[in-house]
Structures are given as C-alpha cells and as structure tokens.
ROGUTI-982530 format. One record per residue: residue number from 1; y, x negated, z negated of N, C-alpha, C in turn. Coordinates in steps of 0.1 Angstrom, whole numbers, always signed. Layout:
<pts>
pt n: NUM nv: Y nu: X nw: Z cav: Y cau: X caw: Z cv: Y cu: X cw: Z
...
</pts>
This chain:
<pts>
pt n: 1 nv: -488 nu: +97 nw: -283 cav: -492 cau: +98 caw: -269 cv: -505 cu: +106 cw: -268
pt n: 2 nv: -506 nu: +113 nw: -256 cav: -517 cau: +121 caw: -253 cv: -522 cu: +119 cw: -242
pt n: 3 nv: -536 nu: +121 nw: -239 cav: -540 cau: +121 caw: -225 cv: -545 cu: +129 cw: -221
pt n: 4 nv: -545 nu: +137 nw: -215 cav: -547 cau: +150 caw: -210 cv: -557 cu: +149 cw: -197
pt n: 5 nv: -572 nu: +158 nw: -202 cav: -586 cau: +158 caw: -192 cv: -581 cu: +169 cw: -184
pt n: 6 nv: -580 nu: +173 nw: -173 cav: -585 cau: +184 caw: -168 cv: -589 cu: +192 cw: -167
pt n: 7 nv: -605 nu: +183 nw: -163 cav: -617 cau: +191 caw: -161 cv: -632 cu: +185 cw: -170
pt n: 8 nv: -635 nu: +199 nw: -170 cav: -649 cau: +191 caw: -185 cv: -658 cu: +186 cw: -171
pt n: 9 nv: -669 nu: +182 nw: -180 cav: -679 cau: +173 caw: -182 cv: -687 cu: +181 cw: -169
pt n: 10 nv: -692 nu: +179 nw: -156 cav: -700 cau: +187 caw: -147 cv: -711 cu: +193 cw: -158
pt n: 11 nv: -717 nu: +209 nw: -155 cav: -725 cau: +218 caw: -159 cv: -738 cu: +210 cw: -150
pt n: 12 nv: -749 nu: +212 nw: -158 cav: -764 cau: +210 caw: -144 cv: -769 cu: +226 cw: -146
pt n: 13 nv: -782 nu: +226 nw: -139 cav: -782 cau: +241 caw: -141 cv: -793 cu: +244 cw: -154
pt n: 14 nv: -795 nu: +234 nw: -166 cav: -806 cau: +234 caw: -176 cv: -798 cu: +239 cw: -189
pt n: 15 nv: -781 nu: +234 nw: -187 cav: -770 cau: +242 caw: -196 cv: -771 cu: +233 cw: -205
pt n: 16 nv: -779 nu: +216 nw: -206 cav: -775 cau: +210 caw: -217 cv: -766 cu: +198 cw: -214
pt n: 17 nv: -770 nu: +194 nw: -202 cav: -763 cau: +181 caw: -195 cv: -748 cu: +182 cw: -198
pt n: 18 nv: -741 nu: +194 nw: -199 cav: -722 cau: +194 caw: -198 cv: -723 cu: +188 cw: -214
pt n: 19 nv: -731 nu: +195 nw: -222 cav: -731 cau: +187 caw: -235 cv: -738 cu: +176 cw: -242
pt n: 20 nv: -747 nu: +172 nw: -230 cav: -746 cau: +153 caw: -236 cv: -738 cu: +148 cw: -228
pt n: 21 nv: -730 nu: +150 nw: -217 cav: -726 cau: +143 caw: -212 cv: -710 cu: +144 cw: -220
pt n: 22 nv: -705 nu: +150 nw: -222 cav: -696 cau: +149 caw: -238 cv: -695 cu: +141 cw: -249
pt n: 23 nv: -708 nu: +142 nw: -251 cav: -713 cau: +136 caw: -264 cv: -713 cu: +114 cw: -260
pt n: 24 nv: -717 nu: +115 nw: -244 cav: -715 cau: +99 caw: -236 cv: -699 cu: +102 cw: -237
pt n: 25 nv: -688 nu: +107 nw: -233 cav: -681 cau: +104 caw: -233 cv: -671 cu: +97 cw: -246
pt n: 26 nv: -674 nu: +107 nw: -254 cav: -670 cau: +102 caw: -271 cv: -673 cu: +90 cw: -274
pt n: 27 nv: -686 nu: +86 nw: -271 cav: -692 cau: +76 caw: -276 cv: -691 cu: +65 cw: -271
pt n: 28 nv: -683 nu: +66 nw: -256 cav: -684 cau: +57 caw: -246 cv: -667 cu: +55 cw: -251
pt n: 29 nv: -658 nu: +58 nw: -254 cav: -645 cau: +59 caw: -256 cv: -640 cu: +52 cw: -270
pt n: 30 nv: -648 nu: +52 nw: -280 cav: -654 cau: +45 caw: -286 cv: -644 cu: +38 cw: -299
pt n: 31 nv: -637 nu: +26 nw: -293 cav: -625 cau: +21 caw: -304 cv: -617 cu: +22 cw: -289
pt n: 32 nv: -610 nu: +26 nw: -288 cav: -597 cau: +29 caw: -277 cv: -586 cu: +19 cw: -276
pt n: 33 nv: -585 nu: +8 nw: -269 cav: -572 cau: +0 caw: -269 cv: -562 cu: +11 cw: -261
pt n: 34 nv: -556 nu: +10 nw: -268 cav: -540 cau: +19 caw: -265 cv: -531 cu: +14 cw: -262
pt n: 35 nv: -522 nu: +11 nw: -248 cav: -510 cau: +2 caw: -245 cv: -502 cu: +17 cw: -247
pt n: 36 nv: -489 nu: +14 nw: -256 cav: -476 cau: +22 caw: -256 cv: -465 cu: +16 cw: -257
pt n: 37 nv: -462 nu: +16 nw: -245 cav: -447 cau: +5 caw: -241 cv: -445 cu: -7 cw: -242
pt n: 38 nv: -459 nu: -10 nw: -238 cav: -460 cau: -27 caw: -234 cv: -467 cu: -27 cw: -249
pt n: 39 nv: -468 nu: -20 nw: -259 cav: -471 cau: -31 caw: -274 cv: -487 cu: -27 cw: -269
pt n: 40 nv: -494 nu: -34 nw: -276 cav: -512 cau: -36 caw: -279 cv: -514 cu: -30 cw: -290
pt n: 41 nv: -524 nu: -19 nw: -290 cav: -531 cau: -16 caw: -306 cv: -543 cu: -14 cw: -304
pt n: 42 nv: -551 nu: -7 nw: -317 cav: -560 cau: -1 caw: -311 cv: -559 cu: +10 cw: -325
pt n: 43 nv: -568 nu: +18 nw: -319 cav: -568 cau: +33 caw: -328 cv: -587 cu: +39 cw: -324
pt n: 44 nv: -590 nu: +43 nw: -340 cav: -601 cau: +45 caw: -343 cv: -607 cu: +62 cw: -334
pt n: 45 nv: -614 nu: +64 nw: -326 cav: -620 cau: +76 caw: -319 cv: -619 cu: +83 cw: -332
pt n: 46 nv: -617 nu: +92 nw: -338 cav: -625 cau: +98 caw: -350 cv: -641 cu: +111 cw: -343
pt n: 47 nv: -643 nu: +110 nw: -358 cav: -656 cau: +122 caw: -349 cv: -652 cu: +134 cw: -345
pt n: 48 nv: -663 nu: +135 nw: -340 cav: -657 cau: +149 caw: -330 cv: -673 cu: +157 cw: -328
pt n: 49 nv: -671 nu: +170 nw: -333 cav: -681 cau: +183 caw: -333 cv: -684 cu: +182 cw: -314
pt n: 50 nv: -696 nu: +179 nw: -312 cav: -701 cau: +185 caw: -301 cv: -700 cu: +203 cw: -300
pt n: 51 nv: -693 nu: +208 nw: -292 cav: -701 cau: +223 caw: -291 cv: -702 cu: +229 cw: -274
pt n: 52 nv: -715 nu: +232 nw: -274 cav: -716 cau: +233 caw: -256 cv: -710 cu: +244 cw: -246
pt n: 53 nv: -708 nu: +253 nw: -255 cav: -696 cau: +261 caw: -245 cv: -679 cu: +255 cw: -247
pt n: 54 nv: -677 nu: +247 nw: -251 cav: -663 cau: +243 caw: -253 cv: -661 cu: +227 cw: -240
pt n: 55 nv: -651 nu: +224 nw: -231 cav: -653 cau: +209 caw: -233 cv: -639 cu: +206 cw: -236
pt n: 56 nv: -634 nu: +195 nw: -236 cav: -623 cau: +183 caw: -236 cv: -611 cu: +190 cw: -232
pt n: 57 nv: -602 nu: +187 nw: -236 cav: -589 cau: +193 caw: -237 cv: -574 cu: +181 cw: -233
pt n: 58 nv: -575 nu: +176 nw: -245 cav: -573 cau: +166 caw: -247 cv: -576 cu: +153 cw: -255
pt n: 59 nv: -567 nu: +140 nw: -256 cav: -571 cau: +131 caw: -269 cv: -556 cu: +127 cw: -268
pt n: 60 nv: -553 nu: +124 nw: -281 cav: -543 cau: +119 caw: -288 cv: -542 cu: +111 cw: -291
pt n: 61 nv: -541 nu: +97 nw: -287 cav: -539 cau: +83 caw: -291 cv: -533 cu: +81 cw: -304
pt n: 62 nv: -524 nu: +89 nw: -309 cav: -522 cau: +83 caw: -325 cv: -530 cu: +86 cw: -333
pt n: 63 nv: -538 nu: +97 nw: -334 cav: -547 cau: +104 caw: -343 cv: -561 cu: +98 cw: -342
pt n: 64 nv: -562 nu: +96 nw: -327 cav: -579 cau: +91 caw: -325 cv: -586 cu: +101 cw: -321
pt n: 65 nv: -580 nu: +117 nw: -323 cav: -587 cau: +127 caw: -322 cv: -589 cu: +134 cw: -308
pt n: 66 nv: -596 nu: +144 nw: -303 cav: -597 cau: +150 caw: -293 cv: -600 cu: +162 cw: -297
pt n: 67 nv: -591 nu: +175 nw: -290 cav: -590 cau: +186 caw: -290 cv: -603 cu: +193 cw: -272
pt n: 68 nv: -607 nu: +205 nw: -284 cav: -619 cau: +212 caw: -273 cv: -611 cu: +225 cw: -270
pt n: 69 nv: -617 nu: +235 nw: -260 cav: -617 cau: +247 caw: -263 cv: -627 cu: +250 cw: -247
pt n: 70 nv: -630 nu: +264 nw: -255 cav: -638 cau: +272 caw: -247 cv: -632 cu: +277 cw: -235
pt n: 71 nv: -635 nu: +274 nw: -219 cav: -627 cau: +275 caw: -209 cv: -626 cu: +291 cw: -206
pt n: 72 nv: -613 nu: +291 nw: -201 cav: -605 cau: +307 caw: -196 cv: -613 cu: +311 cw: -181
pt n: 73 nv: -609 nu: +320 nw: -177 cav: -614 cau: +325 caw: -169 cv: -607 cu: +320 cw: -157
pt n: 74 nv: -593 nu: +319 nw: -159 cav: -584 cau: +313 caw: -148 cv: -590 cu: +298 cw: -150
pt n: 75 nv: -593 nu: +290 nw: -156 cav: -600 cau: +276 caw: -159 cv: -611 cu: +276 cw: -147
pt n: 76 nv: -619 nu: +286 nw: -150 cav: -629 cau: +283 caw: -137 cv: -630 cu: +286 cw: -125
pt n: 77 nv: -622 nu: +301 nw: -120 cav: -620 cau: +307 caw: -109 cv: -613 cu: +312 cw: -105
pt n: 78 nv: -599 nu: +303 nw: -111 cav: -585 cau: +310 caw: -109 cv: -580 cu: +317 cw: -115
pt n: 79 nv: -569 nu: +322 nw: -112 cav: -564 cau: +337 caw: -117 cv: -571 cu: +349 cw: -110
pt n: 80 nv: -576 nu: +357 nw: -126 cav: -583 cau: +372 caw: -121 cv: -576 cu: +384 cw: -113
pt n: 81 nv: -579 nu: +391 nw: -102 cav: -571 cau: +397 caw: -97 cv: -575 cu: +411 cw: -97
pt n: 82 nv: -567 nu: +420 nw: -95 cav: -572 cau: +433 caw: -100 cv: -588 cu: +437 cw: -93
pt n: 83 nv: -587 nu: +432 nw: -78 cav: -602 cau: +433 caw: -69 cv: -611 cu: +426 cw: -77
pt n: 84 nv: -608 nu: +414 nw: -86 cav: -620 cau: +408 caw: -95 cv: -621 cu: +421 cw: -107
pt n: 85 nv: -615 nu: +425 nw: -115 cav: -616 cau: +436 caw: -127 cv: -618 cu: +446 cw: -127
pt n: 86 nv: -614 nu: +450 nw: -115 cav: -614 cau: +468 caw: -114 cv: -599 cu: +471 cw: -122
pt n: 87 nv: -592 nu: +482 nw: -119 cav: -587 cau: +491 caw: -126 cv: -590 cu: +504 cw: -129
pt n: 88 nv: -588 nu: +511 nw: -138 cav: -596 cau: +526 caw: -144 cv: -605 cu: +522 cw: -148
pt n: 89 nv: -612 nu: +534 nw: -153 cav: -625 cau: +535 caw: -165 cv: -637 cu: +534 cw: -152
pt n: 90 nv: -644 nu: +527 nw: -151 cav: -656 cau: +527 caw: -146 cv: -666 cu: +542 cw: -148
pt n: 91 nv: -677 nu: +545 nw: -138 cav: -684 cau: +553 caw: -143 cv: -698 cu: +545 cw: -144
pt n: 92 nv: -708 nu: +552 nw: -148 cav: -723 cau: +542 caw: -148 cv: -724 cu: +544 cw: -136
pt n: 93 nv: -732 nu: +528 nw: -131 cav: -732 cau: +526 caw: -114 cv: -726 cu: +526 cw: -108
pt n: 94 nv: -709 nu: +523 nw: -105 cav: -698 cau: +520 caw: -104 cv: -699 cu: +501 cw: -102
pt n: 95 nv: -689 nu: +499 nw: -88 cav: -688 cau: +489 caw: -87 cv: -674 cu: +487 cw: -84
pt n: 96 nv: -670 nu: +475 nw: -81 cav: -654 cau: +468 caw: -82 cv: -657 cu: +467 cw: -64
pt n: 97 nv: -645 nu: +475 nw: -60 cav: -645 cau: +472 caw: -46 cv: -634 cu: +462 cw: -42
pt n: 98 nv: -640 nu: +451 nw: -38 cav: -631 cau: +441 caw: -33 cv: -616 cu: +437 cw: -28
pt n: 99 nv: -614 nu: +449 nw: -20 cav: -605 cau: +448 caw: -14 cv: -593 cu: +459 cw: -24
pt n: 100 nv: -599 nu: +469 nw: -27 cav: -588 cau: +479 caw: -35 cv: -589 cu: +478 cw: -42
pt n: 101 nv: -597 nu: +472 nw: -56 cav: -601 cau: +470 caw: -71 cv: -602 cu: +486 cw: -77
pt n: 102 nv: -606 nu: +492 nw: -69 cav: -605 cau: +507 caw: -75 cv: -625 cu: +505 cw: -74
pt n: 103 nv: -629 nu: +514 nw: -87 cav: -646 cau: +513 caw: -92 cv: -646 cu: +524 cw: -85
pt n: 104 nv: -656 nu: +522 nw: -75 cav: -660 cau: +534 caw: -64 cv: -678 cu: +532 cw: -68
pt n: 105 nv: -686 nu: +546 nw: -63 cav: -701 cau: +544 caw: -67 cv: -707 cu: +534 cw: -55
pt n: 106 nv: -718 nu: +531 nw: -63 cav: -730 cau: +522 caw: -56 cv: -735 cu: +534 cw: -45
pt n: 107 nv: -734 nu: +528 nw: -30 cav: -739 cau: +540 caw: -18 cv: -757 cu: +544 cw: -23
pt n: 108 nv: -757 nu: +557 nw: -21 cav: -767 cau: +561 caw: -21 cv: -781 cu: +560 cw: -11
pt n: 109 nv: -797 nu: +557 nw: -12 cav: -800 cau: +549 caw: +1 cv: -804 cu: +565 cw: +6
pt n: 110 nv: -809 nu: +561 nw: +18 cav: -815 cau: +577 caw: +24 cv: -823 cu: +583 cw: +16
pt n: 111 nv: -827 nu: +593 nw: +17 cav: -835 cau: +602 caw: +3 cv: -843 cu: +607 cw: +16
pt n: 112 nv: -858 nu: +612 nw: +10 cav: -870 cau: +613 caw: +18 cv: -871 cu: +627 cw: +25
pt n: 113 nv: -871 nu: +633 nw: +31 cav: -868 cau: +649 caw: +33 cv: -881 cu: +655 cw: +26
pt n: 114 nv: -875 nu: +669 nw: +25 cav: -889 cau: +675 caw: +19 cv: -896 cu: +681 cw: +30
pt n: 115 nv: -905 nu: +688 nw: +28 cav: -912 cau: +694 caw: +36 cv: -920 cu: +709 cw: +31
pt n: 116 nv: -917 nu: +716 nw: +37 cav: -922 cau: +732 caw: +36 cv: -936 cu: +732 cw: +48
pt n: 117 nv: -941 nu: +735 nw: +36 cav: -960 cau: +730 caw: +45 cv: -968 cu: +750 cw: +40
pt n: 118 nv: -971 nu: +758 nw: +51 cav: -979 cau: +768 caw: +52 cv: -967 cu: +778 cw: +46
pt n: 119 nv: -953 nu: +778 nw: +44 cav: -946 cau: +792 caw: +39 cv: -944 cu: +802 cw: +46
pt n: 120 nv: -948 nu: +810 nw: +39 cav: -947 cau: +825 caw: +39 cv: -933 cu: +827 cw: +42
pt n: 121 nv: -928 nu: +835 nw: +54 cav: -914 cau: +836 caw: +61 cv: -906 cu: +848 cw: +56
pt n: 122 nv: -900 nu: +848 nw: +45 cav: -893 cau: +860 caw: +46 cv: -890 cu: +872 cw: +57
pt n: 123 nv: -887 nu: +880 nw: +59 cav: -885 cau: +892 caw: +63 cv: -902 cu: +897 cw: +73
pt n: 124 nv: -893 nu: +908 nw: +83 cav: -898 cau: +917 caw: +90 cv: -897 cu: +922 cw: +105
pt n: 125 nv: -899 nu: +925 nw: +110 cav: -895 cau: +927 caw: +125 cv: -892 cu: +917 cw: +134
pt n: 126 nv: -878 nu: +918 nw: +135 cav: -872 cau: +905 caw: +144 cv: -865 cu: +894 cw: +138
pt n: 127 nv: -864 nu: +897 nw: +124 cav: -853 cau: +890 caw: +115 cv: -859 cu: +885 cw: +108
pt n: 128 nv: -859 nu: +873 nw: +102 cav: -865 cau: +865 caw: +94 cv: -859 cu: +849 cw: +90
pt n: 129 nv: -862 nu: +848 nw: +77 cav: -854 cau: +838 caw: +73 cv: -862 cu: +830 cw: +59
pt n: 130 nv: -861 nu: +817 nw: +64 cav: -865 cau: +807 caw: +58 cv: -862 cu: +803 cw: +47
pt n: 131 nv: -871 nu: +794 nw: +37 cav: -868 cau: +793 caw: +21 cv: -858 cu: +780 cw: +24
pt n: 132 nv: -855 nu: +775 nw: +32 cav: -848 cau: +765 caw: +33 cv: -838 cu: +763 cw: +51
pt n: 133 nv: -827 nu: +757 nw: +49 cav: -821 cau: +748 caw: +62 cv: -827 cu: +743 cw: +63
pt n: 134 nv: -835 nu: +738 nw: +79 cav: -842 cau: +726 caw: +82 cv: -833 cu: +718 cw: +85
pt n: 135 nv: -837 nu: +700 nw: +81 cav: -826 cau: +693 caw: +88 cv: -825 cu: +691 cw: +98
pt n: 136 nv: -813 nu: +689 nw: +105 cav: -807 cau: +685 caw: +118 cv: -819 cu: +681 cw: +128
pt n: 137 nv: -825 nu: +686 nw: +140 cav: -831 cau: +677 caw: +151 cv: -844 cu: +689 cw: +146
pt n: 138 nv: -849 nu: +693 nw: +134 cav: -860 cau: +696 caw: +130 cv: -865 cu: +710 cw: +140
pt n: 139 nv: -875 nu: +712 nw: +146 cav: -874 cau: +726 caw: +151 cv: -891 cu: +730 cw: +138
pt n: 140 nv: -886 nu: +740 nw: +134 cav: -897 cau: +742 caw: +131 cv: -910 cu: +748 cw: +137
pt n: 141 nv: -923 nu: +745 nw: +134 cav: -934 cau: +756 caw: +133 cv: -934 cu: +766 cw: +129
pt n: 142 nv: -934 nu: +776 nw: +135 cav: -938 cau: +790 caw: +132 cv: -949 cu: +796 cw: +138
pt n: 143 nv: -960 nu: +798 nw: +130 cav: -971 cau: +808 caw: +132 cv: -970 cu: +822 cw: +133
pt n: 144 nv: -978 nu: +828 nw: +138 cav: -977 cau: +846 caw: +138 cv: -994 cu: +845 cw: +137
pt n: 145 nv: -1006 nu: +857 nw: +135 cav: -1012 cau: +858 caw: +139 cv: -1014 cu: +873 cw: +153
pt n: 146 nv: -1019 nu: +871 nw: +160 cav: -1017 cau: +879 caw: +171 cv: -1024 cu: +895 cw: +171
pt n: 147 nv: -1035 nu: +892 nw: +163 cav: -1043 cau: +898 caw: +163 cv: -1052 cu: +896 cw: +153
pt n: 148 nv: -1060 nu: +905 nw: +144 cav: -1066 cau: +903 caw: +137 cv: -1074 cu: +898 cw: +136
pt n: 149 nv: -1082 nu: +886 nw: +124 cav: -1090 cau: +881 caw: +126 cv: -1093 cu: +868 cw: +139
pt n: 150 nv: -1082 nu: +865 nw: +147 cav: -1079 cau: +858 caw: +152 cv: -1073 cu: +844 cw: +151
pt n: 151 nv: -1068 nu: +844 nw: +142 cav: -1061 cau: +830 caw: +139 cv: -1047 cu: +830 cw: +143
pt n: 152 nv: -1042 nu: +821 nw: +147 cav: -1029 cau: +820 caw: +148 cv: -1020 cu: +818 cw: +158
pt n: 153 nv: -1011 nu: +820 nw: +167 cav: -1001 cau: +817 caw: +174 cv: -991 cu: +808 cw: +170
pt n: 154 nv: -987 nu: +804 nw: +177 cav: -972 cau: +792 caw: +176 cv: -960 cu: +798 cw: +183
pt n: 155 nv: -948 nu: +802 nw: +177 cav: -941 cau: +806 caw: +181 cv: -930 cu: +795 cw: +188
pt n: 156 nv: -926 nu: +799 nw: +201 cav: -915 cau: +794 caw: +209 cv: -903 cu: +792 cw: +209
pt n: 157 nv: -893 nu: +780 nw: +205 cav: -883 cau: +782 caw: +204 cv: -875 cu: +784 cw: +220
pt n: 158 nv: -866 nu: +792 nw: +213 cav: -858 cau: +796 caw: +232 cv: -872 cu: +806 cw: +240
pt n: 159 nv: -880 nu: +807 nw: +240 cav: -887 cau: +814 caw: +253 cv: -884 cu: +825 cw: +250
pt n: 160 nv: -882 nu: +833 nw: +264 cav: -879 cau: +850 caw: +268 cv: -893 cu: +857 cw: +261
pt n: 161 nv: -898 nu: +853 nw: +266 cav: -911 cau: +855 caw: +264 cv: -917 cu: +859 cw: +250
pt n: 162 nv: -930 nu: +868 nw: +248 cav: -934 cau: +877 caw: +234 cv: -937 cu: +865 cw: +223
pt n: 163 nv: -936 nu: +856 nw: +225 cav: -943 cau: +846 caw: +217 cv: -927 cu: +835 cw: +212
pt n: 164 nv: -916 nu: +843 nw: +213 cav: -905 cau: +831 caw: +218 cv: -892 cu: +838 cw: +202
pt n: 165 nv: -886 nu: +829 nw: +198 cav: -876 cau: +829 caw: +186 cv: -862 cu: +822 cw: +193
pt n: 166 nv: -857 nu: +824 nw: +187 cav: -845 cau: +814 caw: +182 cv: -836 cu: +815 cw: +168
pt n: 167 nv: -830 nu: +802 nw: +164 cav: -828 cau: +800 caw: +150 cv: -813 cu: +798 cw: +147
pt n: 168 nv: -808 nu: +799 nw: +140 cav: -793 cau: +797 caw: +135 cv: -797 cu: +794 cw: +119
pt n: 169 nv: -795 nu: +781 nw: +115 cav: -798 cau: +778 caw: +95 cv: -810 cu: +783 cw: +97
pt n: 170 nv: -813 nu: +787 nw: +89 cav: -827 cau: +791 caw: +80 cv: -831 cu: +809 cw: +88
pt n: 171 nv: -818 nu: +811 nw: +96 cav: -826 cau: +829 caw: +101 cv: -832 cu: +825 cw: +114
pt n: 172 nv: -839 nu: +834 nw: +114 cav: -852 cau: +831 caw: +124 cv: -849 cu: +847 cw: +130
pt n: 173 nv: -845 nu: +845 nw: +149 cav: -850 cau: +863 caw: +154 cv: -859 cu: +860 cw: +166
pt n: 174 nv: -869 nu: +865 nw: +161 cav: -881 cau: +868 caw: +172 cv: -877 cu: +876 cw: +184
pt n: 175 nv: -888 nu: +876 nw: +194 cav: -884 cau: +881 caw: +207 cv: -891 cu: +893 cw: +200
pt n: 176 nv: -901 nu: +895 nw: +196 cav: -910 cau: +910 caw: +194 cv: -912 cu: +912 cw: +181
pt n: 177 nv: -919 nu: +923 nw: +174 cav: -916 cau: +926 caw: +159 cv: -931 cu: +921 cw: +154
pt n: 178 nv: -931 nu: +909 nw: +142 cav: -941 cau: +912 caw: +137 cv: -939 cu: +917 cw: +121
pt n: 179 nv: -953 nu: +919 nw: +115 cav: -950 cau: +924 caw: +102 cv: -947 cu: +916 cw: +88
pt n: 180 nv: -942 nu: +924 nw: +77 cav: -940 cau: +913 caw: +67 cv: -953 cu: +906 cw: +62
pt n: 181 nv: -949 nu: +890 nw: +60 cav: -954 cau: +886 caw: +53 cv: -965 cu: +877 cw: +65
pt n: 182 nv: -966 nu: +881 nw: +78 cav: -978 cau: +875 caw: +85 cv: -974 cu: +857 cw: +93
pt n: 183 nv: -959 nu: +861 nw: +91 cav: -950 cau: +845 caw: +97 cv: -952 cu: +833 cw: +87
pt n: 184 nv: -956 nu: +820 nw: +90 cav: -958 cau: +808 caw: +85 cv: -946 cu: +802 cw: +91
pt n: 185 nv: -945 nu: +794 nw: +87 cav: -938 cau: +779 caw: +89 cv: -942 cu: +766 cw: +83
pt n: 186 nv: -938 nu: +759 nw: +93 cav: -939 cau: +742 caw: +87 cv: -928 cu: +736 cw: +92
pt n: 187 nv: -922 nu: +730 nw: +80 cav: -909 cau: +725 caw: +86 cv: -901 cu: +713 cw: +76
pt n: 188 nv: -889 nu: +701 nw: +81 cav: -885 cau: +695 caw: +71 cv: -873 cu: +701 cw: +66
pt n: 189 nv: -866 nu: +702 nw: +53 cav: -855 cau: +703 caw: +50 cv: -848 cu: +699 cw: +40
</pts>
C-alpha cells in the first residue's frame, strides 16, 4: 500500500523552512501503525536523505520508505504554455509576449534629441540646407548677419518680408540672397 502526498512541505521566504519542515515530518511519522484490510501492523519509517530542492512524493507502507523528487514545472504553475516559453530563437533583449508567445524586443524609451548649436548653413543665395532634419514642431534659429560688423539678425519663418525663409526637411529658401557661409542655425534634430 501507498500513500500518496500531493503537495510538499510550504516554502518560507529564508529557503530553509520547506526543508526542516520535512525533516518534522519524517520524524513525526516515525513507527507508522498501518491498518490494511482491517489487519493491525506496524512497519519501521526507514531513513530518508533530507534534500531541499526535492519534497515528498510518496510513502509506501510495506517498505517504510518514502520516495522524493524535485518538483516539475507543471507541479508549481501548471502546465507551461507557449505565451509562458516563447517560441523561436530569442534575440538579446527579447521578451515572451503574453498573449502570442512570439519573443518581440524590449520597447525602446524616448532618446534625447540632439541639438545643432552655432552651425554654419550650407549653401548660398536663396538656397540653403541644413546638416540635419529638425524634428517635428522644431522651427529653427537662423541668423544672418546684415551688415558688417554688426552682429546678427534672426531670420523669419513664413515672412514676405527681407528678413523671412521658409523650410521643407533640412532646405532652407530665403526671401533675399545672402552669402556663403554667413547663415547660422540653432536647432533640435
């Protein structure tokens, strides 16, 4: 005859308690009176190896013995289902997506924009074009100087007017011509 445990010994969270509380059970179990079909006996516990990742299985009333083993994965949390494993080869940084068990990347978080601080504007005349796409919403700064020795102007986006641009990506066309090399910008992209 056999008796069959279900479930081991409750885990605490210190990882030693499942295994003295094992080690009380053995000891508490002890000399075993055994009723099998009305007769009376008894039968000797024999010893039994403590080991703490393994518990209780069973015990076998004619032997005295108790069988261990190390619990399955379906033992603790069921049966594994592909959304628990993933299918396919993972890549690094790859995670198990819940719902389709296909390994999709970890989202990337926002990334900081750069910034173009004092550049020197490609071209000449009315045409002109940036070392960079500014992002979305960004209007850039654009300097000119007007006049020598003077310092600097700010150019207008949309204005009719001598001081006024407009932009498509990174080209820049001025309302009036200035020379190479005198256009600045400040801008994110």
């Amino acid at each position: 005859m056999s008796i069959g445990l279900s479930t081991p010994p409750p885990a605490q969270a210190n990882g030693n308690d499942a295994f003295d509380a094992r080690q009380k059970i053995v000891a508490a179990i002890g000399n075993l009176n055994v009723v099998v079909n009305g007769l009376r006996g008894s039968v000797a516990v024999q010893s039994f190896p403590a080991i703490p990742h393994e518990f209780l299985i069973s015990y076998n009333s004619s032997t005295g013995m108790f069988t261990a083993e190390q619990p399955h994965f379906s033992d603790l949390l069921g049966i594994a289902t592909t959304s628990q494993i993933g299918t396919g080869t993972p890549e690094a940084g790859d995670y198990v997506d819940g719902g389709t068990g296909a390994w999709t990347p970890l989202p990337s978080g926002p990334t900081a924009p750069n910034f173009s601080d004092n550049e020197t504007v490609g071209g000449n005349g009315t045409a002109w074009i940036l070392g960079h796409t500014p992002i979305a919403g960004c209007v850039p700064i654009l300097m000119v100087p007007p006049f020598a020795d003077y310092g600097m102007f700010a150019l207008v986006l949309g204005s009719a007017g001598p001081y006024g641009y407009t932009i498509s990506g990174a080209n820049i066309t001025t309302v009036i011509s200035w020379p190479a090399g005198s256009m600045r910008a400040w801008y994110r992209y």
